[in-house]
C-alpha positions, -999 to 999 in steps of 0.1 A, spaced: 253 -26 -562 243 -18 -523 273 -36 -513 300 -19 -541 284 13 -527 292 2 -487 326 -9 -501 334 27 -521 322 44 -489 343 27 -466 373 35 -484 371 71 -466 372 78 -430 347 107 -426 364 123 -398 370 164 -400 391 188 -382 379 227 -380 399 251 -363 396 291 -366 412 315 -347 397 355 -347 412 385 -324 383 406 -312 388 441 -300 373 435 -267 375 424 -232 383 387 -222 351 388 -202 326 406 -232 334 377 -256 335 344 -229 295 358 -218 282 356 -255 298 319 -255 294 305 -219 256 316 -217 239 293 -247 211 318 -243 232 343 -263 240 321 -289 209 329 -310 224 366 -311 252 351 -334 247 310 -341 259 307 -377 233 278 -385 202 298 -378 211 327 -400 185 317 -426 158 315 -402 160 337 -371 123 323 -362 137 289 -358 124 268 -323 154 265 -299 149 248 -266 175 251 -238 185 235 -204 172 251 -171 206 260 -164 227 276 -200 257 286 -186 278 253 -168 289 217 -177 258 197 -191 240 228 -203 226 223 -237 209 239 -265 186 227 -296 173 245 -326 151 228 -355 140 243 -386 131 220 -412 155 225 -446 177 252 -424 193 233 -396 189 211 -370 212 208 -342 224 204 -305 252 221 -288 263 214 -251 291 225 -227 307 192 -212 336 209 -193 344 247 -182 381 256 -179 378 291 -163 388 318 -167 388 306 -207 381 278 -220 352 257 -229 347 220 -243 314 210 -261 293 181 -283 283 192 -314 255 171 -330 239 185 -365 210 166 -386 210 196 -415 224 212 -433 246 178 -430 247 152 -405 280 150 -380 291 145 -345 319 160 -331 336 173 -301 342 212 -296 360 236 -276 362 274 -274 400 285 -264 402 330 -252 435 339 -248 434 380 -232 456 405 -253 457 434 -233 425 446 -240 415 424 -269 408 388 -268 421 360 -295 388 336 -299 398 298 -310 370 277 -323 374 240 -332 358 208 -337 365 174 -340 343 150 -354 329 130 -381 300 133 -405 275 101 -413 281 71 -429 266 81 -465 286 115 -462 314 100 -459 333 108 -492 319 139 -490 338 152 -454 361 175 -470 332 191 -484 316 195 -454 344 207 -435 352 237 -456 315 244 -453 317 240 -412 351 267 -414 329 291 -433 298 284 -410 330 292 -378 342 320 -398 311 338 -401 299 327 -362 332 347 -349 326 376 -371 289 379 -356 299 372 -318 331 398 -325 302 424 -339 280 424 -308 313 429 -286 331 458 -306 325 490 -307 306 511 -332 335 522 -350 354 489 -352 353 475 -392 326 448 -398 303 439 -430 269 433 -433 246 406 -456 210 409 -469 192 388 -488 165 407 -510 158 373 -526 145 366 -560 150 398 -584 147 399 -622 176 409 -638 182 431 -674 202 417 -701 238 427 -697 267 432 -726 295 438 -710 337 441 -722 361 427 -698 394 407 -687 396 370 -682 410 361 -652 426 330 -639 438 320 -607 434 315 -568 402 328 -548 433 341 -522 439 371 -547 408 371 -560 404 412 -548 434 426 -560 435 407 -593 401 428 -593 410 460 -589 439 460 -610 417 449 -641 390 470 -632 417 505 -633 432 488 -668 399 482 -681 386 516 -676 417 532 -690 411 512 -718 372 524 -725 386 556 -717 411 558 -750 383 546 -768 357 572 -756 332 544 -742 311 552 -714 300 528 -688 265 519 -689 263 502 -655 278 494 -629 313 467 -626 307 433 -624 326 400 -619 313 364 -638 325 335 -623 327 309 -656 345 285 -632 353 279 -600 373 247 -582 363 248 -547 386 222 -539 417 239 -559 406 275 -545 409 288 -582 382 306 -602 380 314 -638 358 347 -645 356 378 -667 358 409 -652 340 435 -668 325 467 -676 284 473 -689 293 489 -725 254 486 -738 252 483 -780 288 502 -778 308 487 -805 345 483 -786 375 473 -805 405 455 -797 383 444 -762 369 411 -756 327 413 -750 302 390 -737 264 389 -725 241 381 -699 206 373 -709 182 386 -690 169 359 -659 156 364 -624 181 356 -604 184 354 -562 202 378 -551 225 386 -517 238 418 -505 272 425 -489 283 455 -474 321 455 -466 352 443 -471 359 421 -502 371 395 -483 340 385 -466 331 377 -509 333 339 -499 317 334 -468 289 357 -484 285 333 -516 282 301 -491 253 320 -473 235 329 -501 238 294 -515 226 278 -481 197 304 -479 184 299 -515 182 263 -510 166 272 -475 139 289 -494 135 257 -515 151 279 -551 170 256 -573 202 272 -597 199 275 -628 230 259 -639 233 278 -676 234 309 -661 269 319 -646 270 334 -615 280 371 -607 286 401 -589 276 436 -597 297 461 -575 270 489 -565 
């Protein structure tokens, strides 16, 4: 058996390749300091957003070739980032080592290109996870794009100004949630169009609660009955909280009532992914386990 399993494993390469690219709306110079010094990095690091408390040692010096910097925090991450060569005025190459959430080595660099004002920020890594997470690399790398995604975002919100468009995410944690009977749309097809699929159910669906004089009881919501990470497609009802409302001619379904954990996000719908990741990695941060006969939802306050 150890040896069919070393055999199976083999069979895939483990290597990954992230790359994402986000235009910040200010100065060259603004962006390269939150990057360049590692002492800035716990201002924005994507893997200590579940545990801001988290031990992080540095180098004497944090800002030139062979500067490092580690963080620990048991179940949350574990990891190592240092600069191995500065390009000035703009680039930067790195070694990425990680324990958890996954274990990988790669190689990374940091690319700012000056816009007139606003800076394009490239992030990318090369690299490859451990032996026994080998067939699971692809996985992994969509979760190291979100964990990219979400870094830029936070190092383009400390640069910005106060007016520029960002989102927000709390996690009020473990919450016990009413019953819900709700009427709604079934909707299948790619997480890309996810939003306005959304809102044009959402306007047909109240037009058709409307005609039959039903009121709302609470507030929309989106259940996700499946979801294919790997196809980026979703199967989910979109619906409306009708109470005991008798509703013809509408399809109708119910939640029981569960504590659920929940995650707050305050912005643009199409921050829904990278919020769902989060509050996945920070539940199992906090040790909480799904329960996997309850679907998961959203309720748009």
């Amino acid at each position: 058996c150890i040896v069919a399993v070393f055999v199976y494993m083999a069979r895939y390469s483990g290597r990954l390749r992230v790359t994402h690219t986000r235009v910040i709306d200010a100065p060259l110079a603004e962006a390269y300091a939150r990057v360049i010094d590692l002492r800035h990095w716990r201002d924005w690091n994507p893997w200590l957003e579940h545990e801001q408390d988290a031990a992080v040692v540095y180098s004497a010096k944090t800002d030139a070739a062979g500067s490092f910097c580690t963080w620990s925090q048991a179940g949350v991450g574990v990891g190592t980032i240092e600069h191995l060569r500065i390009v000035e005025p703009g680039r930067i190459e790195q070694r990425l080592r990680l324990r958890q959430p996954f274990p990988l080595r790669g190689l990374g660099s940091w690319q700012f290109t000056d816009l007139g004002g606003k800076t394009r920020a490239t992030w990318s890594l090369r690299g490859r996870v451990a032996f026994p997470m080998r067939a699971f690399a692809e996985t992994v790398q969509g979760a190291i794009a979100l964990e990219f995604r979400y870094g830029l975002d936070r190092l383009a919100g400390l640069v910005e100004g106060a007016d520029a468009p960002r989102y927000t995410l709390a996690y009020p944690g473990l919450r016990q949630m009413a019953a819900v009977r709700y009427a709604y749309v079934s909707h299948r097809g790619g997480l890309a169009g996810l939003a306005e699929a959304m809102r044009g159910a959402m306007v047909e669906l109240r037009a058709k609660l409307a005609s039959r004089s039903v009121a709302a009881t609470g507030e929309p919501i989106a259940v996700y009955v499946k979801t294919h990470i790997r196809q980026r497609t979703t199967e989910c009802h979109f619906g409306i909280p009708v109470g005991a409302a008798e509703v013809e001619g509408l399809a109708v379904a119910s939640l029981p009532a569960h504590r659920s954990f929940v995650a707050r996000l305050q912005g643009s719908q199409a921050h829904l992914e990278v919020a769902w990741y989060l509050a996945m990695r920070h539940m199992r941060a906090a040790g909480i386990e799904p329960d996997l006969r309850i679907t998961p939802f959203e309720r748009y306050l």
